[in-house]
C-alpha positions, 0 to 999 in steps of 0.5 A: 831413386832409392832413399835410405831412411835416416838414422840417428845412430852410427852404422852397425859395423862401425867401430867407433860407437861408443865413447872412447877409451882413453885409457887404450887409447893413451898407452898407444899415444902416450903424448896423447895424455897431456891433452885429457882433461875432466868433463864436469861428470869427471870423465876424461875427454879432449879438447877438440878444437886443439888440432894437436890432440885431435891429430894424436887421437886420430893416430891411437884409433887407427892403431887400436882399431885397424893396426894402423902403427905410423899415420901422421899428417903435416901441420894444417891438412884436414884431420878427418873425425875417423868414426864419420869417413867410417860411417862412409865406408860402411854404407857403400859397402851394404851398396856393393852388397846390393849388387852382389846377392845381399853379400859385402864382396871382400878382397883386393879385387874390388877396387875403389877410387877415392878422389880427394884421398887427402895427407890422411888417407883415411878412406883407403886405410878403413876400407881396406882394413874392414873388407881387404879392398884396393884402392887407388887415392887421387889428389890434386895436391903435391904435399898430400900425396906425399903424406900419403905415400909415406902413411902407406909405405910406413904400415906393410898391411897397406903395401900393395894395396893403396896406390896414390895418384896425384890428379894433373888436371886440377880442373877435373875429376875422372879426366886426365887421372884414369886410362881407358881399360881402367875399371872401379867397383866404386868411388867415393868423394868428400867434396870441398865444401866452400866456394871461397876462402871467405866462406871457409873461415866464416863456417870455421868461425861459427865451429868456434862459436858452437864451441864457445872458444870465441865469442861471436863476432869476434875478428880472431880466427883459429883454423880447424885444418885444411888446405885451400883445395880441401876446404874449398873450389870454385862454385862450392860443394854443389859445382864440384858434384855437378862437374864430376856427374858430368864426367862419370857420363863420359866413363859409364862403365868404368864404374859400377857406382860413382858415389859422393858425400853431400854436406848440405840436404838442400843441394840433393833437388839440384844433385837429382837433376844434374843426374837426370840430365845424364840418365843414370839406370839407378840413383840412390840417397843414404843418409848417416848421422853422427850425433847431432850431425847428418850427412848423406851419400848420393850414388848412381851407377850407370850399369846396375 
């Protein structure tokens, strides 16, 4: 098992790592605008509890940054911070680059299955603007799929490039989604985090709280967006890990690396022995940090 030392800094690829510029920013997305207001140093900044101008600042930095021109998403579907699924994508390509001599391979001949793909369809977009790659994005949801589709169909360097599968078997992962003569150079994951509804609130609650837009305790709740199936599953983060190492046993080589986002450092101990019990030949942990926030991406491969 290969562990990745951890950072407090974005990766060095990514383009996201200094402060935002507004200026750039508000004359791709001039509606954007109505959203700044003054930090107590009198920069500007935004407020990013208000899911309107998070959604506006997400499509000016797909414009600014990866020519992305038509990206929306419908009310209530997760709106992903662009520099951490950056982040994601930028560590999984130095993984790729480990089975390639030390070089990122580049090109519409890697191909990468992003399993949650989401309205936003963040993970194609980035990945195939920063190395050319393809992909195919699954989802076990109808609107998303949609959403997607039209993201795609909207901007012409994605043509081609992204197709969007809707995932039937809502109880599964690889199983019902892939053909046998299907072959990925990777995968990648952001699992639902939540076992229950209940649990998604109370961790967007306490996001309110951190924020000190409610006070503690307090009964309102203001959602930061996301639908059931993204913010939650049955068993939580852990079991849907444990589900899709499970299923990657089943296609050892129709991937060479299966790769997920773990939230939470205490699920590693139990992700390491679920991979135990199926044998990968490597398993390595890599850890990413965004300011005061660390996560990390946990990846096997059956055939390295």
């Amino acid at each position: 098992m290969i562990i990745r030392e951890p950072s407090s800094r974005l990766h060095i690829r990514n383009r996201h790592t200094g402060r935002y510029d507004f200026d750039t920013l508000t004359q791709l997305r001039p509606e954007l605008r109505a959203h700044l207001k003054r930090n107590p140093t009198g920069e500007s900044t935004l407020d990013f509890s208000d899911p309107v101008a998070v959604r506006l600042l997400n499509g000016a930095l797909l414009q600014q940054f990866y020519g992305i021109a038509h990206w929306e998403i419908p009310p209530d579907y997760l709106c992903p911070p662009i520099p951490g699924r950056a982040d994601v994508i930028h560590s999984v390509a130095d993984l790729l680059a480990g089975s390639n001599g030390g070089e990122i391979p580049r090109g519409p001949d890697v191909r990468v299955l992003d399993i949650g793909v989401g309205a936003s369809c963040i993970y194609p977009i980035i990945g195939h603007c920063e190395y050319g790659w393809s992909f195919v994005g699954s989802d076990i949801d109808e609107k998303a799929i949609e959403s997607a589709r039209k993201i795609v169909a909207a901007n012409p360097q994605l043509k081609g490039a992204i197709e969007i599968q809707l995932q039937p078997r809502a109880d599964h992962i690889f199983a019902g989604l892939l053909t046998a003569d299907e072959r990925f150079d990777l995968t990648v994951c952001n699992p639902p985090f939540h076992a229950s509804k209940e649990e998604a609130q109370f961790g967007s609650r306490r996001k309110w709280e951190n924020l000190g837009k409610i006070k503690a305790g307090e009964a309102k709740l203001k959602n930061f967006g996301g639908q059931s199936n993204e913010l939650w599953c049955q068993g939580g983060e852990l079991s849907f890990i444990r589900r899709m190492i499970d299923e990657s046993a089943d296609i050892p080589e129709q991937c060479m690396w299966f790769t997920t986002v773990v939230s939470r450092d205490v699920y590693l101990d139990a992700i390491h022995e679920a991979l135990e019990r199926v044998a990968p030949k490597d398993v390595r942990t890599l850890n990413m940090a965004q300011g005061q926030k660390k996560s990390r991406i946990v990846a096997w491969t059956f055939v390295a």
